[in-house]
N, C-alpha and C positions, 0 to 999 in steps of 0.2 A: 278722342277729343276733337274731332273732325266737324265745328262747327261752323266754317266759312266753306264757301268757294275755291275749291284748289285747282290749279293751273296743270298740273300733270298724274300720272298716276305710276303705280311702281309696273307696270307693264311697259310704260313707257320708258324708264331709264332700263330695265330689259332693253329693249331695243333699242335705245344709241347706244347702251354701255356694254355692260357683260350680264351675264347671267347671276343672279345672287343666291348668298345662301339661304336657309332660312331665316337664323337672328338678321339675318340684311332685311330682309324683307322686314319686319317688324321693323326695325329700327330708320329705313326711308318710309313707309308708311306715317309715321311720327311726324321726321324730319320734312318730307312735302308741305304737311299742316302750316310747318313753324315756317319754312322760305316764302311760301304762298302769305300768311299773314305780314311775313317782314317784308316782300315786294308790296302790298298791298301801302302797306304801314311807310313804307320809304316815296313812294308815291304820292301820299297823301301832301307829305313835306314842299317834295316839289310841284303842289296844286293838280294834281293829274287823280283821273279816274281810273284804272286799271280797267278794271269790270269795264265798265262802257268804252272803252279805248279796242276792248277785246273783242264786243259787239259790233262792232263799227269796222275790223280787219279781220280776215282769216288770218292775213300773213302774222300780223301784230300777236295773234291767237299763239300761234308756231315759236313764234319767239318768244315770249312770254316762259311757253313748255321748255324751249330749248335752256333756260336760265336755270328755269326751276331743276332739272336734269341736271343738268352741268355742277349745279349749287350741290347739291346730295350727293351724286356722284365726287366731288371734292371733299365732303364730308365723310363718307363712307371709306373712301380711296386713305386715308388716316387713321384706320384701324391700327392694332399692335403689330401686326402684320406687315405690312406696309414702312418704308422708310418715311419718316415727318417729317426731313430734310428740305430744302429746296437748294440752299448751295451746305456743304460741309468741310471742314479740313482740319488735319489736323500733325504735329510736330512729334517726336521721341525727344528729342536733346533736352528740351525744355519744359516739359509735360505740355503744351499747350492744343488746346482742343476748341475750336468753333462751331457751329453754325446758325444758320438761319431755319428759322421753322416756318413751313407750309399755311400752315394756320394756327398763329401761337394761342388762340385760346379754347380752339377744338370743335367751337360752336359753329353756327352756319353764317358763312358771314359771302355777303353781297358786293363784291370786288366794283371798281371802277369801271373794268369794262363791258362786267354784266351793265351797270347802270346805264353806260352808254348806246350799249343794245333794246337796253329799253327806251332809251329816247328823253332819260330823265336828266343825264346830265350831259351839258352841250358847253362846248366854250362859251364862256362869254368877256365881254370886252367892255370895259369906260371909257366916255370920253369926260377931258375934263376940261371947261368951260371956263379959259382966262374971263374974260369979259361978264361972268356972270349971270347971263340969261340962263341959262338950263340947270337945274341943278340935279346930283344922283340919278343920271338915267344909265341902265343898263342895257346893251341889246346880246341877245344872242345872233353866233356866227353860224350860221348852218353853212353846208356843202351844198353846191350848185347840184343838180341833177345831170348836167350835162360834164359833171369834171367828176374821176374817180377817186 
């Protein structure tokens, strides 16, 4: 169902991740379609072309792959196999048992910081206009190139 444009390919999570099994393979082969459509589709939101953004950088190109990688590999890394914990704990005395999940709804979901690697979400800041002239302007904050 490989009808867009996909940003990475399962050779490529091979190489930054691990080696997969075969139900892996089918099952990231899927999953690249659906993160590739969801960056494309989260993009859109915040006015940005992905595809042309992509044309335009090799590096932009890499990091793009690196999201989509990362995305799947987080998805996959949730198997029954795998601990779905992120923090856990838990009591005798009292029966009491917690935690937090990894990704509580299993699906592929596009974290803040991938977004930030994409360039899609940036601080932004209001100023707000006692006197009235200006009304609702937003700016974003980018980083200087010169400061880390």
């Amino acid at each position: 169902m490989a009808c867009c444009k996909t940003y990475a390919t399962v050779d490529d999570i091979i190489a930054t991740w691990r080696p997969l099994k075969d139900e892996e393979i089918e099952k990231a082969e899927r999953l690249i379609s659906q993160v590739c459509a969801e960056i494309r589709l989260t993009a859109e939101r915040y006015g940005k072309d992905i595809d042309n953004l992509i044309e335009q950088s090799a590096d932009y190109a890499l990091v793009v792959q690196s999201v989509v990688c990362d995305t799947v590999a987080r998805v996959l890394n949730q198997s029954a196999d795998s601990d779905m914990f992120t923090q856990f704990s838990q009591s005798a005395g009292g029966y009491t048992i917690s935690g937090t999940y990894a990704n509580p709804g299993g699906g592929t979901l596009l974290l803040n910081r991938d977004l930030r690697k994409l360039g899609l979400k940036v601080q932004q800041f209001g100023i707000v206009d006692i006197y009235g002239t200006k009304r609702n302007e937003r700016h974003t904050a980018r980083k200087s190139p010169n400061r880390l």
